[in-house]
Short mmCIF file of the C-alpha atoms (twelve columns), coordinates in Angstrom:
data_MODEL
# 
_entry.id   MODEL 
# 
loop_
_atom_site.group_PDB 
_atom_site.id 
_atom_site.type_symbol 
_atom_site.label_atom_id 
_atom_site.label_alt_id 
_atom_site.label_comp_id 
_atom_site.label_asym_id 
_atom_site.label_seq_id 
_atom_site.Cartn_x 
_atom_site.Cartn_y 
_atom_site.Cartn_z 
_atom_site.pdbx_PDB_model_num 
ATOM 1   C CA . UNK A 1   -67.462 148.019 107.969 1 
ATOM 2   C CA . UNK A 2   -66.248 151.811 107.447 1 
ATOM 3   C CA . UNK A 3   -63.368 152.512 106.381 1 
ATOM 4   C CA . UNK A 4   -62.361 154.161 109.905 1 
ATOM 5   C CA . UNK A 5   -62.801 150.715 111.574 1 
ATOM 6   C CA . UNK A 6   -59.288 149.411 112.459 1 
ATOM 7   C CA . UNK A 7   -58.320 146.479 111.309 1 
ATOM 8   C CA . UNK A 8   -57.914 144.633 114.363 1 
ATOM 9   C CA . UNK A 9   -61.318 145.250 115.414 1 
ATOM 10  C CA . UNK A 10  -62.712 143.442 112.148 1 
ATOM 11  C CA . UNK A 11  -65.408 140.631 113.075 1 
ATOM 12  C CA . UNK A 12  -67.716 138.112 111.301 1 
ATOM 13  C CA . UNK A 13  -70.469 137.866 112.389 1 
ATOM 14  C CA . UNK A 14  -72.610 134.254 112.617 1 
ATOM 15  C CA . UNK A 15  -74.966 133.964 109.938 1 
ATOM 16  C CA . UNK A 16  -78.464 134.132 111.188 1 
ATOM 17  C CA . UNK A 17  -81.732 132.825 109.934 1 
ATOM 18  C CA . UNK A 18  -83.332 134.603 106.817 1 
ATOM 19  C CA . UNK A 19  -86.237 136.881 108.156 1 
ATOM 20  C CA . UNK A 20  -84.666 137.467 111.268 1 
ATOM 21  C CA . UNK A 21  -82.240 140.113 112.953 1 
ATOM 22  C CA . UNK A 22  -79.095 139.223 114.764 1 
ATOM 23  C CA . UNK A 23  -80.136 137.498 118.236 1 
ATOM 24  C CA . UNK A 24  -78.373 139.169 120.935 1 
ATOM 25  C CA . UNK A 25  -76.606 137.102 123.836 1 
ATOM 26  C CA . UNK A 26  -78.963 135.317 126.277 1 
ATOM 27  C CA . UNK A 27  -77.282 135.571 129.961 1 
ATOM 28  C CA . UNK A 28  -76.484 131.915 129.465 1 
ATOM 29  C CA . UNK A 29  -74.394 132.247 126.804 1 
ATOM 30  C CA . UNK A 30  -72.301 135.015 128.311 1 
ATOM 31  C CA . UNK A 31  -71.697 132.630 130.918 1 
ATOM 32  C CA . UNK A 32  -70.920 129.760 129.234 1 
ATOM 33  C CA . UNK A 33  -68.359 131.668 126.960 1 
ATOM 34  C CA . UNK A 34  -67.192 133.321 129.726 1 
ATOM 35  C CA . UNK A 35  -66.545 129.579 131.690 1 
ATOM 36  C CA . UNK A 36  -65.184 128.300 128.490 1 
ATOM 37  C CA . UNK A 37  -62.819 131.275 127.562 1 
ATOM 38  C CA . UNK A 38  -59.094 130.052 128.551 1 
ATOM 39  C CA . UNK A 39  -57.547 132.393 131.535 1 
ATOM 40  C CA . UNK A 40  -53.990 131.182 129.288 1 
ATOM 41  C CA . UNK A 41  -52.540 134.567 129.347 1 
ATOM 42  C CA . UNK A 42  -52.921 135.063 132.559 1 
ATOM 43  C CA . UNK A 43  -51.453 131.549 133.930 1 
ATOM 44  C CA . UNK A 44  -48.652 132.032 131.751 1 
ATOM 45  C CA . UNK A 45  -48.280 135.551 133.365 1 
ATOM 46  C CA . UNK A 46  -47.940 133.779 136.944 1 
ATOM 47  C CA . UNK A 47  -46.058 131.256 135.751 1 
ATOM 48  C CA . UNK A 48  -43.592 133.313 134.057 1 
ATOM 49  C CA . UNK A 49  -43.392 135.208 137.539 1 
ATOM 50  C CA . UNK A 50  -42.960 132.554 139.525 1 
ATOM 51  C CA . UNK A 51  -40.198 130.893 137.266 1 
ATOM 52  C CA . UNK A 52  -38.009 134.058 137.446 1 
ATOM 53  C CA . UNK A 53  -38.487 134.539 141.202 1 
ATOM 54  C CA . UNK A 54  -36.666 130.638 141.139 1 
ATOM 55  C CA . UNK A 55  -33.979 131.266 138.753 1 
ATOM 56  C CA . UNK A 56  -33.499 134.660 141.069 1 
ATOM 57  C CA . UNK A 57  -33.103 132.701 144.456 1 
ATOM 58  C CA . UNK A 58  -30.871 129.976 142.499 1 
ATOM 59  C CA . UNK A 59  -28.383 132.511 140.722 1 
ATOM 60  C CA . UNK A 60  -28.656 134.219 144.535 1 
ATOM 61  C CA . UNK A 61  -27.741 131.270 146.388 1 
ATOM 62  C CA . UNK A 62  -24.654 129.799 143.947 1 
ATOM 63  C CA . UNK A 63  -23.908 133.631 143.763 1 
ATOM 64  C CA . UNK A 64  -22.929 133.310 148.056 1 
ATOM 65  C CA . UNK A 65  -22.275 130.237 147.851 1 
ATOM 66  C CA . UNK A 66  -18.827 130.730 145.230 1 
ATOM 67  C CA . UNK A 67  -18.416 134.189 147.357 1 
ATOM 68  C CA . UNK A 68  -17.322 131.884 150.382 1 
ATOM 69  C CA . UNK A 69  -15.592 129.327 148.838 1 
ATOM 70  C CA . UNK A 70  -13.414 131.879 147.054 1 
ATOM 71  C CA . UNK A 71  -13.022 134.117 150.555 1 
ATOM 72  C CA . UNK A 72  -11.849 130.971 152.169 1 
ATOM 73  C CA . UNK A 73  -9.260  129.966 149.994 1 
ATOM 74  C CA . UNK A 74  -7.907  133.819 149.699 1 
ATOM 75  C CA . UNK A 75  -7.774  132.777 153.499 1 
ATOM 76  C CA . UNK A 76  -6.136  129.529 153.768 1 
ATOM 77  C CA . UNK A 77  -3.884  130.950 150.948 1 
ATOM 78  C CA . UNK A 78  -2.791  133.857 153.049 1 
ATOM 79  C CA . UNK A 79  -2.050  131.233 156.231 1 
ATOM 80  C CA . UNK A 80  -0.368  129.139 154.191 1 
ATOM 81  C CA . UNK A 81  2.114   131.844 152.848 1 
ATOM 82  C CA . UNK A 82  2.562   133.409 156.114 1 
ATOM 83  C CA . UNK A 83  3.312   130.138 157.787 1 
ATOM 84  C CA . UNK A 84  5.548   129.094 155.319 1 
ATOM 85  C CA . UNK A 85  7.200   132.264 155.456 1 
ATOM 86  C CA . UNK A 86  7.438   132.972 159.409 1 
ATOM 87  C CA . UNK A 87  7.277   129.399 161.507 1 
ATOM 88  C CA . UNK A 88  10.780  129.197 161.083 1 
ATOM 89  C CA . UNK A 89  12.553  125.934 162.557 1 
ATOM 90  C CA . UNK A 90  11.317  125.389 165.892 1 
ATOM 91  C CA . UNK A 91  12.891  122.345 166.765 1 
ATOM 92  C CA . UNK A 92  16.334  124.023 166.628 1 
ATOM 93  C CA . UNK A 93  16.692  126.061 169.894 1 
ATOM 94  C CA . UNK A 94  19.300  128.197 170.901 1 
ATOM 95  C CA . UNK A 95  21.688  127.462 173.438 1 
ATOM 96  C CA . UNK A 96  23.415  129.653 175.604 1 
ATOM 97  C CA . UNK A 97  25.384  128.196 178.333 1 
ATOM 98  C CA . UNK A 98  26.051  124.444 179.592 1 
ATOM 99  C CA . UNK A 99  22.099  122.734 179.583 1 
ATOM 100 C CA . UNK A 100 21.040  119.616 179.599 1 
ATOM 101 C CA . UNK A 101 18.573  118.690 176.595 1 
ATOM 102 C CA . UNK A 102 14.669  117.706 178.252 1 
ATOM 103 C CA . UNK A 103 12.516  116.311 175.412 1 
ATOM 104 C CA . UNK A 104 9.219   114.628 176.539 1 
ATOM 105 C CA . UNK A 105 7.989   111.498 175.269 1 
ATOM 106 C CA . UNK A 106 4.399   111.719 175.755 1 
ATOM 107 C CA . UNK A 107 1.294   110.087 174.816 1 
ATOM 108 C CA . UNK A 108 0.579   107.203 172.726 1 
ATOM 109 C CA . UNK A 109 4.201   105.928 170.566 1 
ATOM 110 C CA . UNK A 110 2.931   105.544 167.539 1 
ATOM 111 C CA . UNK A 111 3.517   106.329 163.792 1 
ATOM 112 C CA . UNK A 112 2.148   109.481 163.210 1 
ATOM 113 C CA . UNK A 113 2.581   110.641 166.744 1 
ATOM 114 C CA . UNK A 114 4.966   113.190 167.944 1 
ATOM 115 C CA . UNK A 115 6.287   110.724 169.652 1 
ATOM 116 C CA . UNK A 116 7.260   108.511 166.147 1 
ATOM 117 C CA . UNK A 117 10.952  106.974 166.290 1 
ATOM 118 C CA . UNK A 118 11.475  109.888 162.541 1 
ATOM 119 C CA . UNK A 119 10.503  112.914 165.111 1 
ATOM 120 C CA . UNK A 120 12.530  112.072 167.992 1 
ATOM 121 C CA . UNK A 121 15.552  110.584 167.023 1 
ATOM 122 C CA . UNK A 122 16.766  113.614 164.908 1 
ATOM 123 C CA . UNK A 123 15.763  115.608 167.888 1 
ATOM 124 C CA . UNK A 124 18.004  113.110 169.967 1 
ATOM 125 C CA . UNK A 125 20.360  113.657 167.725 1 
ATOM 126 C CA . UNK A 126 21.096  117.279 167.718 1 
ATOM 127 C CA . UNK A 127 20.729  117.690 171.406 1 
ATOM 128 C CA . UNK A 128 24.070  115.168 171.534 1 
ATOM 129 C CA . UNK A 129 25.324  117.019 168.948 1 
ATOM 130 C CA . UNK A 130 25.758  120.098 170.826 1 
ATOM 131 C CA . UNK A 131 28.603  121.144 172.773 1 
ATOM 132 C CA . UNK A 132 26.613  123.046 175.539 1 
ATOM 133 C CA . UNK A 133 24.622  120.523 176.400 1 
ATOM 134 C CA . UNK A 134 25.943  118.578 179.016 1 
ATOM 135 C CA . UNK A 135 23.252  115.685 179.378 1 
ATOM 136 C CA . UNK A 136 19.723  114.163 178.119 1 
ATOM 137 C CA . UNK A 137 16.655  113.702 179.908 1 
ATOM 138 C CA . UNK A 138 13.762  111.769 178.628 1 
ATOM 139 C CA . UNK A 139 10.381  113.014 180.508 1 
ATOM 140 C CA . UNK A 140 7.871   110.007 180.208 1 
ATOM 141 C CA . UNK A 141 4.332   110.342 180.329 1 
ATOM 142 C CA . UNK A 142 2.986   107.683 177.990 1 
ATOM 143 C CA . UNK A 143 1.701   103.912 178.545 1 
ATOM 144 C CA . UNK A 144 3.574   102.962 175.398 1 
ATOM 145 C CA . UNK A 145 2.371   101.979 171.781 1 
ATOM 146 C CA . UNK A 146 4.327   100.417 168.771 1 
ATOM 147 C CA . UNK A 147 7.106   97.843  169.538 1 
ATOM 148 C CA . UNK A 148 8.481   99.059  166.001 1 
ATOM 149 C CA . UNK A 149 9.005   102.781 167.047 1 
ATOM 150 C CA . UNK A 150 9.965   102.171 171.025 1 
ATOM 151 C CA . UNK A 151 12.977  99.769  169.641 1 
ATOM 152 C CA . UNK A 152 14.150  102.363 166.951 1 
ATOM 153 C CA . UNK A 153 13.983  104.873 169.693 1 
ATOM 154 C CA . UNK A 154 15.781  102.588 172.042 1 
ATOM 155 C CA . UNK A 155 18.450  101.258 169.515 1 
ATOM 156 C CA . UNK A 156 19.162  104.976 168.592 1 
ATOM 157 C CA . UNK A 157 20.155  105.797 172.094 1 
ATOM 158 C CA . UNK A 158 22.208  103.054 172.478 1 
ATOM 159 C CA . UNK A 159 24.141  104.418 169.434 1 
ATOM 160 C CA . UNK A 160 24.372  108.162 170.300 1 
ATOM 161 C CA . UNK A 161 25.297  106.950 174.010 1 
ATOM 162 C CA . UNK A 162 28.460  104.834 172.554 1 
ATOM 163 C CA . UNK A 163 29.629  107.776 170.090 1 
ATOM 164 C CA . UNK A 164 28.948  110.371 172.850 1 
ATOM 165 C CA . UNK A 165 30.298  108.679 175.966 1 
ATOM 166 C CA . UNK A 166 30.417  111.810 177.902 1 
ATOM 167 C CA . UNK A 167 26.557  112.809 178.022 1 
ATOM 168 C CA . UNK A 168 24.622  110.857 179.963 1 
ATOM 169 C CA . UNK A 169 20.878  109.999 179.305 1 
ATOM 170 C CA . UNK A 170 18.336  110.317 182.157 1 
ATOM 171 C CA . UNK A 171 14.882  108.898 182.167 1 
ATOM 172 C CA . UNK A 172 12.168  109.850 184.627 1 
ATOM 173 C CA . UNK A 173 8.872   108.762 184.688 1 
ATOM 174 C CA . UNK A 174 6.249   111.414 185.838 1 
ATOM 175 C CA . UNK A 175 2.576   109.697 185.389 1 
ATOM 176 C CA . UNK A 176 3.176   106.892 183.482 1 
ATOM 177 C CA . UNK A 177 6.293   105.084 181.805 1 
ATOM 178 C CA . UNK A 178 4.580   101.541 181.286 1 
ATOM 179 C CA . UNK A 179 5.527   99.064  178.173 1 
ATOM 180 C CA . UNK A 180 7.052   100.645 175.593 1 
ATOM 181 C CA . UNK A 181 7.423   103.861 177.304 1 
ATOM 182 C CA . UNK A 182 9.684   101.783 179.574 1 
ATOM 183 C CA . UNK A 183 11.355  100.065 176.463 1 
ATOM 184 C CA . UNK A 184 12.823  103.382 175.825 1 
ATOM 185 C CA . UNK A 185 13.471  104.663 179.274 1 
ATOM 186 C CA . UNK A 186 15.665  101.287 179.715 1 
ATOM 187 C CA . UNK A 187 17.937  102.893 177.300 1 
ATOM 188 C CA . UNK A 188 18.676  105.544 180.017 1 
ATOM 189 C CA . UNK A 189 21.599  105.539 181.956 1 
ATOM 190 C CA . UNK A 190 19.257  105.224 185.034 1 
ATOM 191 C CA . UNK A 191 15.786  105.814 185.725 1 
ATOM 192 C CA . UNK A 192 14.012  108.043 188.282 1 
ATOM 193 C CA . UNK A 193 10.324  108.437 188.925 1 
ATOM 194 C CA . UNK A 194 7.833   109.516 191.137 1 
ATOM 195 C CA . UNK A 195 6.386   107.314 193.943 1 
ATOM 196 C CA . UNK A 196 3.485   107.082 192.707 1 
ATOM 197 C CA . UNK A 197 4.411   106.832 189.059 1 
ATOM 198 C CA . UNK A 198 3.051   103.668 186.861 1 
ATOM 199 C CA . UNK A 199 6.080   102.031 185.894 1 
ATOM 200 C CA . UNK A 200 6.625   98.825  184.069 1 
ATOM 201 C CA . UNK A 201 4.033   96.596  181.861 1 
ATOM 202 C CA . UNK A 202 6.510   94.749  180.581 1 
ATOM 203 C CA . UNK A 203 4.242   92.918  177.639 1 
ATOM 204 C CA . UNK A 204 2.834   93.147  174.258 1 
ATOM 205 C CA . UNK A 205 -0.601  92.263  173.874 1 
ATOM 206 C CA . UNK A 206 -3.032  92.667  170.941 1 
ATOM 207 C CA . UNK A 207 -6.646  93.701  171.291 1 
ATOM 208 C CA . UNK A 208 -9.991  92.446  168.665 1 
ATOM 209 C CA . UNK A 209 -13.546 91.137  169.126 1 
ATOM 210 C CA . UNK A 210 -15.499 88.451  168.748 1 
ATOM 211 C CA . UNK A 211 -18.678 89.446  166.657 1 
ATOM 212 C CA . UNK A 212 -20.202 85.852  165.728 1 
ATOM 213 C CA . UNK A 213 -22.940 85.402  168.181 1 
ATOM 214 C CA . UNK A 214 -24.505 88.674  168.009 1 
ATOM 215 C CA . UNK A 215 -24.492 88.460  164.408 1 
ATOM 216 C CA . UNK A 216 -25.991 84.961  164.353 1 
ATOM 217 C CA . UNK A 217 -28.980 86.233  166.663 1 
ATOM 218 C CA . UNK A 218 -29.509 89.483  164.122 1 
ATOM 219 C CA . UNK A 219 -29.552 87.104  161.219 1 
ATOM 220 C CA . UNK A 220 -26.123 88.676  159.693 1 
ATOM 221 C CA . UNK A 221 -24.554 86.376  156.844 1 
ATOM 222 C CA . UNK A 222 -20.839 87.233  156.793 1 
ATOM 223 C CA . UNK A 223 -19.316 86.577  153.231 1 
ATOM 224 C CA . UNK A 224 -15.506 86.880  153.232 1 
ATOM 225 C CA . UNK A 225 -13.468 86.258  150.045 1 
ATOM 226 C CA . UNK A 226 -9.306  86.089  150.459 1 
ATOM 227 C CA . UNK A 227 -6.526  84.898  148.440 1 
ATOM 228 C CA . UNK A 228 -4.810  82.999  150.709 1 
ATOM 229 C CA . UNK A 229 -5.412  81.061  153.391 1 
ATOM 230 C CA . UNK A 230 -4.636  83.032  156.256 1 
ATOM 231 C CA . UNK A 231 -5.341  86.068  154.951 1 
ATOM 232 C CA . UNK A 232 -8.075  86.736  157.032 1 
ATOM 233 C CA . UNK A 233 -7.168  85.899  160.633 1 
ATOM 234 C CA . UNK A 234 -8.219  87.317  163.775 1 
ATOM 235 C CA . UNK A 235 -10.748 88.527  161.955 1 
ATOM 236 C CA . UNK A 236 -13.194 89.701  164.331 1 
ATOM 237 C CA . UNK A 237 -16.499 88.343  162.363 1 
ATOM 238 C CA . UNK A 238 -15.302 84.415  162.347 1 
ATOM 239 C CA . UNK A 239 -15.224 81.848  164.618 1 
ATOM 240 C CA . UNK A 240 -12.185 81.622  166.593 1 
ATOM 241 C CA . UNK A 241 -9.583  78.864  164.889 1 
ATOM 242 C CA . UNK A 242 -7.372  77.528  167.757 1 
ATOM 243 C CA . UNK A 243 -4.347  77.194  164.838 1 
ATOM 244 C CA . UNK A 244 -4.986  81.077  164.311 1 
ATOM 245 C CA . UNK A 245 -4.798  82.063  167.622 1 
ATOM 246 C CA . UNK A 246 -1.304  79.728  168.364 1 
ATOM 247 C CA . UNK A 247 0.650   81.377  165.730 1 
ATOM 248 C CA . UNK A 248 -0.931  84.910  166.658 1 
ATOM 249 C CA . UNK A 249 0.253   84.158  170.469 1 
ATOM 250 C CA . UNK A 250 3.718   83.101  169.159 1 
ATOM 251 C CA . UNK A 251 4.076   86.441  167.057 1 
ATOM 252 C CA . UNK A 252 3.659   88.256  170.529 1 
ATOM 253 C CA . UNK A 253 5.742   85.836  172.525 1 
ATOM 254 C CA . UNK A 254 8.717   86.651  169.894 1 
ATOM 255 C CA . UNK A 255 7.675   90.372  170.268 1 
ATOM 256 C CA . UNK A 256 8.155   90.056  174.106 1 
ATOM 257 C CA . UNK A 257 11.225  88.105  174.024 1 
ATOM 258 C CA . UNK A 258 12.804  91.018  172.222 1 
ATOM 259 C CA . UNK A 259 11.578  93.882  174.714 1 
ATOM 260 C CA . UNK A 260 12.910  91.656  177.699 1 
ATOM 261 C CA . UNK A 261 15.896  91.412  175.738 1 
ATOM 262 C CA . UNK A 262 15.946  95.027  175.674 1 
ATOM 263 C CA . UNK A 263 15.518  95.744  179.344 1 
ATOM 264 C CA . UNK A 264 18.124  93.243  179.879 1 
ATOM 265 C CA . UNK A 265 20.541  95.040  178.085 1 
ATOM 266 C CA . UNK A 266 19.671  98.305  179.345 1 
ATOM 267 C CA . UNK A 267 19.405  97.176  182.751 1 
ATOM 268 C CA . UNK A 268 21.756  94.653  183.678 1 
ATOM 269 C CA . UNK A 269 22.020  93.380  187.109 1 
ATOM 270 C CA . UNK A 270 20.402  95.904  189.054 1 
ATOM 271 C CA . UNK A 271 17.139  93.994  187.650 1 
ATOM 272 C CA . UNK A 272 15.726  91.983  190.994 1 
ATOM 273 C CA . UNK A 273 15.780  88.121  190.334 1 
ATOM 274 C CA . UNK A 274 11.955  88.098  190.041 1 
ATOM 275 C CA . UNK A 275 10.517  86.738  186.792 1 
ATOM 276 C CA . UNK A 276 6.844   88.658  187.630 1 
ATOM 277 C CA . UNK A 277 8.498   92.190  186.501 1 
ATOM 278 C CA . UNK A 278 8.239   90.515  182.506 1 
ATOM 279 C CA . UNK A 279 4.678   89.167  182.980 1 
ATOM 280 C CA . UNK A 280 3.030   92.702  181.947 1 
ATOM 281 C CA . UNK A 281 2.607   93.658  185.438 1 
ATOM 282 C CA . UNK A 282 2.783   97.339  186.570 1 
ATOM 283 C CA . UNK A 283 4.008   98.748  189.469 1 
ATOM 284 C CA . UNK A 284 4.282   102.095 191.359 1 
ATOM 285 C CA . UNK A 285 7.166   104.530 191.638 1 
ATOM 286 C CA . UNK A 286 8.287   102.949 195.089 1 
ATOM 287 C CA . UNK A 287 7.865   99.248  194.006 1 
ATOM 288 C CA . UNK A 288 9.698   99.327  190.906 1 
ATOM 289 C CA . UNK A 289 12.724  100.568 192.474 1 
ATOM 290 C CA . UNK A 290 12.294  97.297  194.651 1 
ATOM 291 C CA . UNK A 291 11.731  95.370  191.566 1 
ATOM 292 C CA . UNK A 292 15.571  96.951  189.937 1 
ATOM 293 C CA . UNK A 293 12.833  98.681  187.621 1 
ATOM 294 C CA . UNK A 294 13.920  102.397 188.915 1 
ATOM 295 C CA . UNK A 295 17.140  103.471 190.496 1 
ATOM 296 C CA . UNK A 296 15.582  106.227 192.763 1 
ATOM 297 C CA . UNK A 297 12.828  108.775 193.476 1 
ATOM 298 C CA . UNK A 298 13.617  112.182 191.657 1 
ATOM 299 C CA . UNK A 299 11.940  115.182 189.243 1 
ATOM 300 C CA . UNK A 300 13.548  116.263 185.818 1 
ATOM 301 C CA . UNK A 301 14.539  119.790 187.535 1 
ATOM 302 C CA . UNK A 302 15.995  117.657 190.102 1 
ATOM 303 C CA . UNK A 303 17.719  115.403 187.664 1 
ATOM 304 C CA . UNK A 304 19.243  118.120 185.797 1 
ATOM 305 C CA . UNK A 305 20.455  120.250 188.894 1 
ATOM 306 C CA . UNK A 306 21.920  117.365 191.113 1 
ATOM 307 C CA . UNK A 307 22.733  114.749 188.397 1 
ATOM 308 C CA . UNK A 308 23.993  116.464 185.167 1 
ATOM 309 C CA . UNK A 309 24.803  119.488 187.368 1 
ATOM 310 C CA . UNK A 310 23.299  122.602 185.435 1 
ATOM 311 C CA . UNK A 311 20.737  124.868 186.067 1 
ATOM 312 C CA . UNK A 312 19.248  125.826 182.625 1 
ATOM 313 C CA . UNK A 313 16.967  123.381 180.832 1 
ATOM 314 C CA . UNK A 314 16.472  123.713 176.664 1 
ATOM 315 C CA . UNK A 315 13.278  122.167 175.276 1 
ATOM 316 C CA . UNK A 316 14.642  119.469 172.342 1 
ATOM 317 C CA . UNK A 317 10.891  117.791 172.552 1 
ATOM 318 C CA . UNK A 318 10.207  117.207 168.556 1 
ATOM 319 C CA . UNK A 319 6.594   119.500 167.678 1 
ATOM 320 C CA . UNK A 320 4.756   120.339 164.695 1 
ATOM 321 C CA . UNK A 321 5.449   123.572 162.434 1 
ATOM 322 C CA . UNK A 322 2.487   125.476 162.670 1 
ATOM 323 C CA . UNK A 323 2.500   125.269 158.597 1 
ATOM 324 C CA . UNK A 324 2.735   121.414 159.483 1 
ATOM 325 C CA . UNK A 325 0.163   121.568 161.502 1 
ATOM 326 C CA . UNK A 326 -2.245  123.233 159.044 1 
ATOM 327 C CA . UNK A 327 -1.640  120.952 156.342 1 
ATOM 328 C CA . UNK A 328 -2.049  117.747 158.203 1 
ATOM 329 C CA . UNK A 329 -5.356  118.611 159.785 1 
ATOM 330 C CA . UNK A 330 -6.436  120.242 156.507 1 
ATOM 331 C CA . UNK A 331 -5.600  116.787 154.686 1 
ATOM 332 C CA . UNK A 332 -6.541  114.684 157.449 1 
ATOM 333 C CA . UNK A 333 -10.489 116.222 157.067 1 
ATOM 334 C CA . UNK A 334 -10.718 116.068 153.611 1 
ATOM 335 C CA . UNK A 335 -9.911  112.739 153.693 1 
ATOM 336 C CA . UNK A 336 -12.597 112.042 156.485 1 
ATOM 337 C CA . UNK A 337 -14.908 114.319 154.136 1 
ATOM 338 C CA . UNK A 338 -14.431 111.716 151.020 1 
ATOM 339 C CA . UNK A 339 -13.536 108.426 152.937 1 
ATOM 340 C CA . UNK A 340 -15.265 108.787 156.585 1 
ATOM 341 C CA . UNK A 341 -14.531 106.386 159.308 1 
ATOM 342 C CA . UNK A 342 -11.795 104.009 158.316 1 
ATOM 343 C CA . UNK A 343 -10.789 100.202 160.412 1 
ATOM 344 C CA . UNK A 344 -7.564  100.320 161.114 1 
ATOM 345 C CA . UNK A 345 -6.108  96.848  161.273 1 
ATOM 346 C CA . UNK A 346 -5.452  95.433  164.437 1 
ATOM 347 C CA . UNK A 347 -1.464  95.227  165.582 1 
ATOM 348 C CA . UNK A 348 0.564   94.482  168.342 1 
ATOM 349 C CA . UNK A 349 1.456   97.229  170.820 1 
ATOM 350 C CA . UNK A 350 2.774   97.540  173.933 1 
ATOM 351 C CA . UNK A 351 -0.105  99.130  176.118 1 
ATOM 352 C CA . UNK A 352 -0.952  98.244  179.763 1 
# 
């Protein structure tokens, strides 16, 4: 080796045999050291590549991914604050001169609803509370709901009607005021309606379902565990038990007692001596005022000119602050999101 020779080019050479020279590389060996030589560097090389190109893509994709989140809070943030900040109270409206207060009870009564006894009584409330207005109507467009909210309703009318004596409560029925819809319209001083509004329903019934034979012919075991005997009844997955459904039919019968009660009281004698209008039977506009159901055929603007005798109407109907709004649908879906599709229990209500 000379002395120029760098070191990283230093080689041994194989010994060879004594009397001969060093044998130079038959083709064969060439190829078998060239099969048999690792391509290591190279694979490591791709692999390398290919690893970072992953880790790129990843860090790319969590990179977007905490963009958006963040963009849509700034976002919800900002329509929170402005919400909170502008909505103002829009169930206080401004009065001018002599009105009569309109508030519609629409839709399904029910906690929850706009329509819930903690909405609409307040709203009740401050439209008897003012001096300029000169009477209430109740627009009904809803085939009723809870028994629990249409007798708060009711009861609270009753209430404002004896500490206001002078403001008289109108009730007209455009579509539909059937079952409890019509528990809280008897609260009215009279009732008006359309002819061909669906008044009445005067009933409580309770809907389930019967499960047991389908889930006999798919093989379904049901295993129910309860502390207490009667925990579980009406359940939908058991056979029916005649005791069960006696004391469930009694619970509505004392339910229904207390809504005729109610109609009694808010009817009196103009009622027609005809025990049908309590069996949960509907009728139209023209009937019911046959039936003592309805004391005539009129429209809220008609109602408010002729009967409380002004011309300007003022919205008292309880809504939802658009900041309410917001946060109940925004909890509402995350809820769903964690929870999905919950059973809710079944109740008495007062439906057609």
């Amino acid at each position: 080796m000379s002395q120029n020779t760098p070191p990283d080019d230093v080689r041994i050479e194989p010994p060879h045999e004594p009397g001969h020279g060093p044998r130079e590389p038959s083709v064969d060996d060439r190829s078998r050291r060239e099969e048999a030589e690792p391509g290591w560097a190279r694979d490591a090389l791709l692999d390398m590549a290919r690893y970072g190109l992953i880790e790129q893509r990843r860090a790319r994709r969590w990179k977007v991914f905490f963009r958006l989140v963040t963009v849509a809070l700034v976002v919800w943030s900002l329509t929170l604050f402005t919400l909170l900040f502008t909505a103002g109270d829009r169930n206080a409206p401004g009065l001018g001169k002599p009105a009569a207060a309109v508030i519609d009870i629409t839709g399904l009564i029910a906690t929850g609803e706009p329509t819930e006894a903690r909405r609409v009584i307040p709203q009740l409330e401050k439209a008897f509370e003012q001096e300029n207005i000169k009477g209430i109507v109740l627009r009904m467009n809803t085939p009723g709901g809870s028994p629990v909210q249409s007798s708060a309703i009711f009861n609270a009318i009753l209430d404002l009607k004896d500490e206001y004596p002078d403001k008289p409560v109108y009730a007209v029925a455009e579509d539909m005021a059937a079952s409890g819809g019509y528990f809280i319209a008897a609260a009215a001083d009279e009732i008006y309606a359309n002819p061909s509004s669906i008044v009445g329903s005067i009933g409580v019934r309770m809907d389930s379902f019967g499960f047991v034979d389908a889930m006999e012919k798919l093989g379904i075991e049901r295993r129910l565990l309860t502390a207490g005997e009667n925990k579980a009844i009406a359940d939908p997955f058991s056979p029916v038990d005649p005791e069960e459904t006696a004391y469930l039919e009694g619970v509505l019968a004392e339910i229904h007692a207390q809504f005729i009660e109610a109609v009694k009281t808010g009817r009196g004698n103009r009622l027609a001596d005809d025990e049908a209008i309590f069996s949960g039977l509907f009728y139209t506009g023209e009937t019911a005022v046959e039936k003592g159901l309805v004391d005539g055929m009129d429209s809220v603007r008609g109602v408010v000119r002729d009967r409380i005798g002004v011309e300007e109407q003022v919205d008292f109907t309880p809504r939802r602050s658009r900041l309410e709004q917001l946060l109940t649908t925004t909890a509402n879906e995350f809820g769903n999101s964690l929870t999905g599709v919950t059973r809710e229990p079944s109740t008495p209500m007062m439906l057609p």
